[in-house]
N, C-alpha and C positions, 0 to 999 in steps of 0.2 A: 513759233508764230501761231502755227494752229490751234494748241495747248491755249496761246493768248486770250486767243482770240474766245475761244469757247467760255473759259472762265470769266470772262468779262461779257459776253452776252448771258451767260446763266448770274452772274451780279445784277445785271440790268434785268433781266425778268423779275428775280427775288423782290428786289427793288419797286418795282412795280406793281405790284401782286401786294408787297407788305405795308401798310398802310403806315406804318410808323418808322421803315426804314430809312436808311439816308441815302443820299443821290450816289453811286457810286463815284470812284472817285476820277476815274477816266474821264469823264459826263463833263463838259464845262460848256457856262452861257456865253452870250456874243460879248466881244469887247473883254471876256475874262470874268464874268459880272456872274456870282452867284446863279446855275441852275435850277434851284430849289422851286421858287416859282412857277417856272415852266416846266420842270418835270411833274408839278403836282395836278397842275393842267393834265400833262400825257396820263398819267396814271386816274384821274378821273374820268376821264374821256375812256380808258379802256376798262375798268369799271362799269359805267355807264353800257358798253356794249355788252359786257358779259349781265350782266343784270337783264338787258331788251332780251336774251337769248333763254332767261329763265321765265321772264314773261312771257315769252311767245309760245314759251314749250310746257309753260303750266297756268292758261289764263284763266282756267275755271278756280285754280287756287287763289289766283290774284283776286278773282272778283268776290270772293269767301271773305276775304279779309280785306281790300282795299288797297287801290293799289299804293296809296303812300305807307301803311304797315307791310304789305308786300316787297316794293323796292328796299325797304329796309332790312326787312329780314334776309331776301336775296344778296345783298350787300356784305352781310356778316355770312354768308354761305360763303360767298368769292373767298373771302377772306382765309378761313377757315380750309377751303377745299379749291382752290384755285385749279388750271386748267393742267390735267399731265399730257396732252396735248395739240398741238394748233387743232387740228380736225375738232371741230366742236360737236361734230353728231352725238356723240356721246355723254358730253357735257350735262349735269343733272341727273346722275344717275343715281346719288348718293341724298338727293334734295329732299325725298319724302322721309328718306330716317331723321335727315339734320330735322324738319319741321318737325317728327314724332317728339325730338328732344328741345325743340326752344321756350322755352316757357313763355315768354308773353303770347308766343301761340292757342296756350291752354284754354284758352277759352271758346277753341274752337276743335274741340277734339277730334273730328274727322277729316281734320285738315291733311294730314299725310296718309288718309286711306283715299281721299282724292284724289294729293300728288302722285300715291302709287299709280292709280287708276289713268291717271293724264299720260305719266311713263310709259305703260303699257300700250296706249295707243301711239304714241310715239314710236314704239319698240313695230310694232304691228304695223306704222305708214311706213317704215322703211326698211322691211324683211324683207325676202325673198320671193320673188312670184311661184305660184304656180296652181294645179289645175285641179279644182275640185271635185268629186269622188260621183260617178254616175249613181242615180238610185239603182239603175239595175245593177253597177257592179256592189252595192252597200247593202241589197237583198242578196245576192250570191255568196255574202261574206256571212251576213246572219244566217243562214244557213249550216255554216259552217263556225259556230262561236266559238266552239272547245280550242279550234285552230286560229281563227283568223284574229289577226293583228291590225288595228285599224292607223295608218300614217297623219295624222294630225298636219293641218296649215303650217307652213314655217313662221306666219305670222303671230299663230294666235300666243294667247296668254289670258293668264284665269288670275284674278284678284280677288281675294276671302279680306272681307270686313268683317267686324263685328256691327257697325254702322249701315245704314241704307243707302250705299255708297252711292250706286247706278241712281238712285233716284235723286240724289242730290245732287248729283252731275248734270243730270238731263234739269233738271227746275234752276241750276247755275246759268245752264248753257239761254234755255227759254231767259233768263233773266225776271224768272217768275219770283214772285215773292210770298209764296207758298205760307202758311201757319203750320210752326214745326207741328204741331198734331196732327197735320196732317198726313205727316212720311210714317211709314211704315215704321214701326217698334224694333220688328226684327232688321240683325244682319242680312246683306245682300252679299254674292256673290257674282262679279263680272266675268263674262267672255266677252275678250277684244279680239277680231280677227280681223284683215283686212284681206276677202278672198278675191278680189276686184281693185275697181281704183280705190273707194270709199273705206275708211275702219270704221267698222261696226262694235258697237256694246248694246250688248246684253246680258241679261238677268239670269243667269243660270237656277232650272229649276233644282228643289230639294234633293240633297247628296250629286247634283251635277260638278261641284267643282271635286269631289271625290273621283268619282268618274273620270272627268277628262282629266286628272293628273296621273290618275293610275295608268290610262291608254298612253299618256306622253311617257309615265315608267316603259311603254313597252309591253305592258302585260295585254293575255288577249281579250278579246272581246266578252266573256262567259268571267272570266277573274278580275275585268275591270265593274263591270255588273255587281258582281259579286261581293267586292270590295264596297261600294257604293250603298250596297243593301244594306252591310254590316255596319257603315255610319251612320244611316239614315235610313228609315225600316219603310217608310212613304216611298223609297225611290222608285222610279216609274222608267223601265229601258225605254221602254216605245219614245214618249216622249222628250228623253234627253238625247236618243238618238234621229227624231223629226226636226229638233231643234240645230244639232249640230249639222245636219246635212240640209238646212236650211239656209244656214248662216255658212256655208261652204267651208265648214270648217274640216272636213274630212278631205285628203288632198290621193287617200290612198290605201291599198288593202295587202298584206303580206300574210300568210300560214309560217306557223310557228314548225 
């Protein structure tokens, strides 16, 4: 019975989820009267809801493209990458690659360094709290760079574009209608962290996103620098370390 049971709600999922499947066969309407109908109802309607759930979780995308080409493209996501579980917090995690690959999207190429970008703060509103790093404990530690190991936000998260991502967010978000000559030529790179209630983005300065990925490697504070330098010969410690401990993204300090 249990075996039944399960295989005929994993039928009914399938079922639901695959746009051209048929009703399974357990499923019957009132009176004995053909399901078909009324199952395409049910499977619309949850459609419908997983699509509000891709909208809501990526509306500076929707508003890039509109949201009748956005429901649609959303629509063939569902299809394509449907839910592996009820819990939907996670849901969309895969959205900005499927956008990097849709082709009627191509005409808006920074459309999945957006999505990534919208993810991230996603990922950032519902991390973990906790308590960001005193200056005076963040001067104690430069003092000590050969050793010290800086603990990074559980929230944050760094996105490398080639595109002027952060500025195309922020002129989404305003609903400015900006003159592309006006954005920035060069790639942007974001930091999302949410060290409070609010997620923040910002601009990481030149070789910042080198930097804070080498500190999240672990490496310490003199090798994350260091690293940093060697990508980008402009990089500036001071500065990317006034920025990080601004935006509370340092949560902690450990010797190696």
């Amino acid at each position: 019975m249990m075996g039944g049971a399960l295989e005929l709600e994993g039928a009914f999922a399938r079922a639901v989820l695959e746009a051209g499947a048929e009703v399974p066969a357990p499923v019957v309407g009132r009176q004995g009267k053909s399901p078909s109908r009324r199952f395409a109802v049910y499977r619309n309607n949850v459609y419908a809801s997983l699509i509000d759930v891709l909208a809501s979780r990526f509306p500076v995308s929707a508003r890039l493209v509109g949201e009748e080409f956005f429901r649609a493209m959303a629509r063939i996501y569902v299809e394509k990458t449907p839910p592996a579980s009820p819990v939907l917090l996670h849901y969309g995690a895969e959205f900005a690659d499927f956008a990097s690959t849709f082709p009627p999207a191509s005409a808006v190429p920074y459309l999945a360094c957006v999505a990534r970008l919208e993810w991230a703060w996603h990922r950032a509103y519902h991390a973990k709290d906790a308590v960001p790093l005193s200056l005076t404990e963040l001067a104690a530690a430069t003092d000590t760079a050969e050793q010290a190991v800086l603990m990074l936000h559980p929230s944050l998260q760094v996105v490398r574009s080639e595109y002027p991502v952060v500025s195309i967010w922020q002129l989404a978000l305003r609903d400015g209608k900006d003159e592309p000559a006006r954005l920035p030529a060069a790639g942007e790179d974001a930091l999302v962290v949410r060290p409070n209630l609010d997620v923040e983005v910002r601009r990481l300065p030149s070789g910042g996103a080198y930097f804070v990925m080498a500190l999240a490697a672990g490496t310490t504070l003199l090798e994350a620098a260091s690293r940093a330098s060697g990508e980008a010969p402009d990089f500036n410690l001071e500065a990317n370390l006034a920025g990080l401990m601004s935006s509370g993204a340092i949560a902690g300090v450990a010797a190696r």
